[in-house]
Backbone bond lengths (Angstrom), bond angles and torsions (degrees), N, CA, C in turn:
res aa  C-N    CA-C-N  psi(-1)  N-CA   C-N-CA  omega(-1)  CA-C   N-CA-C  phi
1 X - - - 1.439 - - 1.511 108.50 -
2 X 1.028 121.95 118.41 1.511 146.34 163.70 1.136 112.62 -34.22
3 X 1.325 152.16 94.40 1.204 121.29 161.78 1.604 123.62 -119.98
4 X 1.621 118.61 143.08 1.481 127.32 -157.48 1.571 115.08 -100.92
5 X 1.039 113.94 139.67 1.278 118.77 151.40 1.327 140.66 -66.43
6 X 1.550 118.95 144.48 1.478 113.41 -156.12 1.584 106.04 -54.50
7 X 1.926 111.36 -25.10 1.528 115.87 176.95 1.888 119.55 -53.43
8 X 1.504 83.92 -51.79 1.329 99.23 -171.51 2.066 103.23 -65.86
9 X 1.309 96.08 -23.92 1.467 87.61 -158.44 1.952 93.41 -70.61
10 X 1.480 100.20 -53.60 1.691 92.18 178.70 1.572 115.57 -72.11
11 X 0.970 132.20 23.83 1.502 147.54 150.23 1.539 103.42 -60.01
12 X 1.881 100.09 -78.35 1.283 95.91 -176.35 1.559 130.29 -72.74
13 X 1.582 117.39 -15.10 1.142 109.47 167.23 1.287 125.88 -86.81
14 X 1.451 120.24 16.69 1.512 118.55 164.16 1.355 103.31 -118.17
15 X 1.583 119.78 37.56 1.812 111.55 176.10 1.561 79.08 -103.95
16 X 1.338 113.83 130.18 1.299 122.06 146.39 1.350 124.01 -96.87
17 X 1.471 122.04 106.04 1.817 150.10 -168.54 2.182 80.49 -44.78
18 X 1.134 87.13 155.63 1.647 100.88 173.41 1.488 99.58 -105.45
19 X 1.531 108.73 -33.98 1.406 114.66 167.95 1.582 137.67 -121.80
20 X 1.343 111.78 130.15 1.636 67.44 -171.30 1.578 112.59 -118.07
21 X 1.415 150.68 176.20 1.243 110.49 -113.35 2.061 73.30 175.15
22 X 1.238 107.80 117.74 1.833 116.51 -168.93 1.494 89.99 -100.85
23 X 1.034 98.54 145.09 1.647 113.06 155.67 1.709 120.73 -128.26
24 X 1.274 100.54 127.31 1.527 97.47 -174.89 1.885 89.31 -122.51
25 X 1.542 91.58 143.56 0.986 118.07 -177.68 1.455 129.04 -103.46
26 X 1.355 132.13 98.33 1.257 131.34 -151.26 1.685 111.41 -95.66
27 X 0.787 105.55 121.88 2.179 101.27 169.53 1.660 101.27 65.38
28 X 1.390 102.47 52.52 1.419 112.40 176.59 1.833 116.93 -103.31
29 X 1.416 129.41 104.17 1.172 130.50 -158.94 1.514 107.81 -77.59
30 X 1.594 113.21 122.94 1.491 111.49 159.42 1.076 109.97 -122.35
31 X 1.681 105.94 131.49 1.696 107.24 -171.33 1.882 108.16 -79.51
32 X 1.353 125.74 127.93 1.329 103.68 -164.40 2.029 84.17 -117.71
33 X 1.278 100.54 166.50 1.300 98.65 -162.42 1.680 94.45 -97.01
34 X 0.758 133.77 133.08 1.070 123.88 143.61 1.810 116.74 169.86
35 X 1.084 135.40 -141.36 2.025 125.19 -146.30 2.005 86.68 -93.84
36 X 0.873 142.21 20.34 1.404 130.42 -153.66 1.873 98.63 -89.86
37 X 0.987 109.01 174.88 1.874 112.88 -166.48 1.931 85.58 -70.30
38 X 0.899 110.09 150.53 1.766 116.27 -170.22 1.808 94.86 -109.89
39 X 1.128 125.21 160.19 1.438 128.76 177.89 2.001 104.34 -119.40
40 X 1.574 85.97 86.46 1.547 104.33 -170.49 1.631 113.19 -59.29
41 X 0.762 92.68 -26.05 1.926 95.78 178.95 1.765 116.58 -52.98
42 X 1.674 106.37 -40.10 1.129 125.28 167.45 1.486 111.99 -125.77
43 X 1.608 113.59 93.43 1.579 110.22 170.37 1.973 122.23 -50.32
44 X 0.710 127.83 153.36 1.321 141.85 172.56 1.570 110.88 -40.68
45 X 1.261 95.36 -59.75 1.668 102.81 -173.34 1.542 117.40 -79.86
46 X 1.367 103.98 6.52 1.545 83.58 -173.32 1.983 89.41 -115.16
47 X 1.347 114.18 -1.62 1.584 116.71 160.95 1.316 124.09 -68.57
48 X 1.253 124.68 91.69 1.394 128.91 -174.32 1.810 104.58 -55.52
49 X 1.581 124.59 -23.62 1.462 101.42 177.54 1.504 113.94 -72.38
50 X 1.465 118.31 13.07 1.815 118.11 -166.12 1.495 90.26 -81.66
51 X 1.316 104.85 -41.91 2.137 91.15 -154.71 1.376 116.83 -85.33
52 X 0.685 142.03 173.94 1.424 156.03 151.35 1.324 113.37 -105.84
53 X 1.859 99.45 153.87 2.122 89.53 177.87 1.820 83.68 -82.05
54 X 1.083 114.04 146.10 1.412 140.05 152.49 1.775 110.31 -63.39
55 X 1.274 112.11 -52.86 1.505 116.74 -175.84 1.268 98.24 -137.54
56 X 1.911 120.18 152.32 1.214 119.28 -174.32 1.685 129.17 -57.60
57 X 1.047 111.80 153.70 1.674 107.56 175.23 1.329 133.99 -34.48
58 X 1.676 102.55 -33.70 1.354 115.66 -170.31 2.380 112.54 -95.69
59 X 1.628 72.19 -12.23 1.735 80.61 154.72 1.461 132.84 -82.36
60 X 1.448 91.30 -36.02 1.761 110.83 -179.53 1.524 98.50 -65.02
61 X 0.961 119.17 -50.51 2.055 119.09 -168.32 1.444 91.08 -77.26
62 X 1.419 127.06 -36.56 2.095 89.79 -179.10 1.393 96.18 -85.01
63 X 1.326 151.40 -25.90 1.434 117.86 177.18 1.573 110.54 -89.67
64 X 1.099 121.35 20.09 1.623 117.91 149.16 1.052 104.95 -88.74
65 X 1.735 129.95 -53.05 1.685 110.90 172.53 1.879 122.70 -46.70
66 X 1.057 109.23 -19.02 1.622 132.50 -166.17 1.309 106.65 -80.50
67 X 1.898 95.81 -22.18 1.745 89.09 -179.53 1.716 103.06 63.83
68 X 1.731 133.70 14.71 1.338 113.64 144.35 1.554 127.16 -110.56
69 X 0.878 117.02 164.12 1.813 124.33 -176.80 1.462 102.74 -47.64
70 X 1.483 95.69 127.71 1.359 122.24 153.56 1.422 135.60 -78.33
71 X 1.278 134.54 118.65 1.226 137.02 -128.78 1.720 93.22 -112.43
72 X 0.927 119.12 -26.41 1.610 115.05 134.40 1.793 131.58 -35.31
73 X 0.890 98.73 -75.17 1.378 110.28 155.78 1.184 134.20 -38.04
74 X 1.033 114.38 -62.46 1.806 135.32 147.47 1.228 116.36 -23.95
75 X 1.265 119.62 -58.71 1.783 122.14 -177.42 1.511 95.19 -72.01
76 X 1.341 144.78 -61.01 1.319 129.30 167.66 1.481 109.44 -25.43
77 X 0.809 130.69 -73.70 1.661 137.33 -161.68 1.547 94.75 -55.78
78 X 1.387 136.80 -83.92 1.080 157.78 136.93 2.219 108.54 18.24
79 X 1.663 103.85 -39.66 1.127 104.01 160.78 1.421 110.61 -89.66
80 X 1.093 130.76 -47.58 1.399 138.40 171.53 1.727 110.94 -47.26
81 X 1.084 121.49 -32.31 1.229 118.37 162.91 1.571 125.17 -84.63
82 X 1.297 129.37 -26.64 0.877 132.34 116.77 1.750 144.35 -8.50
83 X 1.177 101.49 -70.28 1.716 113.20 160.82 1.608 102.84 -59.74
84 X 1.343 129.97 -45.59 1.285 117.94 -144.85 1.879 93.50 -81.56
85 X 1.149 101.64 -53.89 2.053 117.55 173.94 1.626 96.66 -32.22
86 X 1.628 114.58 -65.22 1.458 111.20 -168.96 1.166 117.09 -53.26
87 X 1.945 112.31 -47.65 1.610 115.35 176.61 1.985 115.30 -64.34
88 X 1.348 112.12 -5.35 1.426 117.58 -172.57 1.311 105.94 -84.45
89 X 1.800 103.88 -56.83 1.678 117.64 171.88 1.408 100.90 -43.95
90 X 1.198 122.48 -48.00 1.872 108.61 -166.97 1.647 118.18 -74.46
91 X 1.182 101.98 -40.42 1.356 109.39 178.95 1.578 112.01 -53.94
92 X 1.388 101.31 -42.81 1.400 97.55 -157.71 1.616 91.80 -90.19
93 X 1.325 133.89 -10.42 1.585 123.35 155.44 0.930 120.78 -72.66
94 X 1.695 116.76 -10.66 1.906 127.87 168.55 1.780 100.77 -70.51
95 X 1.237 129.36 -28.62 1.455 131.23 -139.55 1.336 73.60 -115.73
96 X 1.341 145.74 -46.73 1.262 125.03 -166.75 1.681 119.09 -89.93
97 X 1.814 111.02 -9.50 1.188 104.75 141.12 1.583 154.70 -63.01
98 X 1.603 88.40 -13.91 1.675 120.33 -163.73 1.419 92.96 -97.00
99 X 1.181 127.64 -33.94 1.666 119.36 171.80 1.354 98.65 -59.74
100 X 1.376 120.88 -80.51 1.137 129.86 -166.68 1.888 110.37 -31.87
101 X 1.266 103.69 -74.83 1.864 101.35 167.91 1.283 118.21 -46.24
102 X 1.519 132.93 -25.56 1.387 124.87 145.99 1.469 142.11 -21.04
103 X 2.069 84.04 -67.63 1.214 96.50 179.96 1.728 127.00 -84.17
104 X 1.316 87.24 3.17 1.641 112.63 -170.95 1.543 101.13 -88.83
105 X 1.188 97.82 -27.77 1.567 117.94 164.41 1.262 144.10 -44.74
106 X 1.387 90.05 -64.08 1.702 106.65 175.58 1.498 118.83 -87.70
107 X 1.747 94.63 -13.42 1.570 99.64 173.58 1.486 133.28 -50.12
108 X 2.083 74.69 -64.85 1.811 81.13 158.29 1.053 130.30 -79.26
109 X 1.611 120.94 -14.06 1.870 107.62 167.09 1.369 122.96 -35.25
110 X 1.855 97.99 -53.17 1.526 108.22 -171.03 1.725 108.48 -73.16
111 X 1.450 112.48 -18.08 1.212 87.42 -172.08 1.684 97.81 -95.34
112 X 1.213 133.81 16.58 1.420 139.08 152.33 1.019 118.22 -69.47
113 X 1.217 110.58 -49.44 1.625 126.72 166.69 1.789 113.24 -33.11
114 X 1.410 98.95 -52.58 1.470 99.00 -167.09 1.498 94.33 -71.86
115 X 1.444 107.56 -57.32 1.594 112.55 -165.06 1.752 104.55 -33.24
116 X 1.123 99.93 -59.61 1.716 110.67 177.77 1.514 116.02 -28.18
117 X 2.013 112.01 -66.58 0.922 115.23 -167.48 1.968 109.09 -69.18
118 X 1.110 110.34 -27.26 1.374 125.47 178.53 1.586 113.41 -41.84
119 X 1.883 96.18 -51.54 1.168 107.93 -170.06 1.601 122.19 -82.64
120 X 1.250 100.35 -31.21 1.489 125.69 166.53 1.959 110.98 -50.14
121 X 1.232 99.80 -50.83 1.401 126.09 161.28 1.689 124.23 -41.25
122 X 1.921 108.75 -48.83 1.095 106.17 -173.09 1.203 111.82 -89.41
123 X 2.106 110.68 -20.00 1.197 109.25 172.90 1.350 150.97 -61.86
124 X 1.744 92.02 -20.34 1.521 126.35 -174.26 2.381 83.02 -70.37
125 X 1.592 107.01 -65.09 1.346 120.09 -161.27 1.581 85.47 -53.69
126 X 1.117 144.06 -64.32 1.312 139.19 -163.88 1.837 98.07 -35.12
127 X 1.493 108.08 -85.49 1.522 124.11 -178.23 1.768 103.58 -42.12
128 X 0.973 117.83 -23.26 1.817 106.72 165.96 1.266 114.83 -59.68
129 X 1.838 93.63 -67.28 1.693 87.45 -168.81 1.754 108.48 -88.69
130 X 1.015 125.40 -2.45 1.540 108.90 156.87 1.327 116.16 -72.25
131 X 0.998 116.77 -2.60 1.979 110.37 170.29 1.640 102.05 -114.06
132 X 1.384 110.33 -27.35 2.041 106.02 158.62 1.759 105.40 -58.03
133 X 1.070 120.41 -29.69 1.968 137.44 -164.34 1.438 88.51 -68.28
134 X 1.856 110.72 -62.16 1.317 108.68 -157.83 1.797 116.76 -74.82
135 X 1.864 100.02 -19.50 1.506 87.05 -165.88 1.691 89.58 -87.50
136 X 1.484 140.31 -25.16 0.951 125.25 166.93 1.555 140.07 -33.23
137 X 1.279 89.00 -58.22 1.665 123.51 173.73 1.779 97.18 -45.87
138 X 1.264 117.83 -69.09 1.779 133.86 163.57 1.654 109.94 -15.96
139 X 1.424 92.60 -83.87 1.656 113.58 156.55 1.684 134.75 -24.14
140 X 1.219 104.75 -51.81 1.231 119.19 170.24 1.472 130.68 -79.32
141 X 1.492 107.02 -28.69 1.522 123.53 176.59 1.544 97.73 -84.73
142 X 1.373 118.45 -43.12 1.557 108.59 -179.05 1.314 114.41 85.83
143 X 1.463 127.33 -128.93 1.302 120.59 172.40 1.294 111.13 -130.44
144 X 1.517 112.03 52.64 1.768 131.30 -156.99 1.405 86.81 -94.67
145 X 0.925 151.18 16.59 1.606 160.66 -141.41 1.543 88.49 -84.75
């Protein structure tokens, strides 16, 4: 990062361009912070085109001699904390889906459970009266054989 002096700065704001001359910038990436699908292959923070210096170069090296935080640095971390909150929020809306299908779980286990014994139940009643069916049937024909 460049940085000017108040000389240099009214230097350039009293050059008047003879021409002046647009630039548009096509397929130009700005990383914007915020909940959007993240491209995990390459985290944010470890892309050096994400940061910007915040304060000039020659600020960053005396508060590293100073032994205080660099505010460079900081926005790295700051994305990284960032990433980690977003991957926390999801997980833990993964874990609170997984209760739920749990309990959605055992609901219907038990109510399989019953169905089972129910059926187990009608099968036994089936094999009763189809052998009450057959000795009837016996009974009723007699010895009309």
């Amino acid at each position: 990062m460049r940085t000017y002096k108040i000389q240099d700065y009214l230097l350039i704001t009293q050059h008047k361009p003879t021409e002046t001359k647009t630039t548009i910038r096509k397929n130009t990436h700005f990383t914007v912070m915020s909940s959007a699908p993240r491209n995990h292959t390459s985290p944010r923070w470890e892309n050096q085109q994400t940061f910007r210096n915040i304060v000039t170069h020659e600020e960053q090296e005396r508060a590293r001699r100073q032994g205080r935080e660099v505010p460079f640095l900081e926005s790295r971390l700051e994305m990284l904390n960032r990433h980690l909150l977003d991957t926390n929020h999801q997980l833990r809306a993964k874990l609170d889906e997984l209760h739920v299908l749990q309990r959605r779980y055992e609901e219907l286990r038990r109510v399989n459970g019953e169905l089972m014994t129910t059926r187990r139940r009608l099968e036994r009643r089936n094999g009763e009266l189809s052998l009450e069916n057959d000795m009837l049937r016996g009974l009723s024909r007699g010895g009309r054989r």
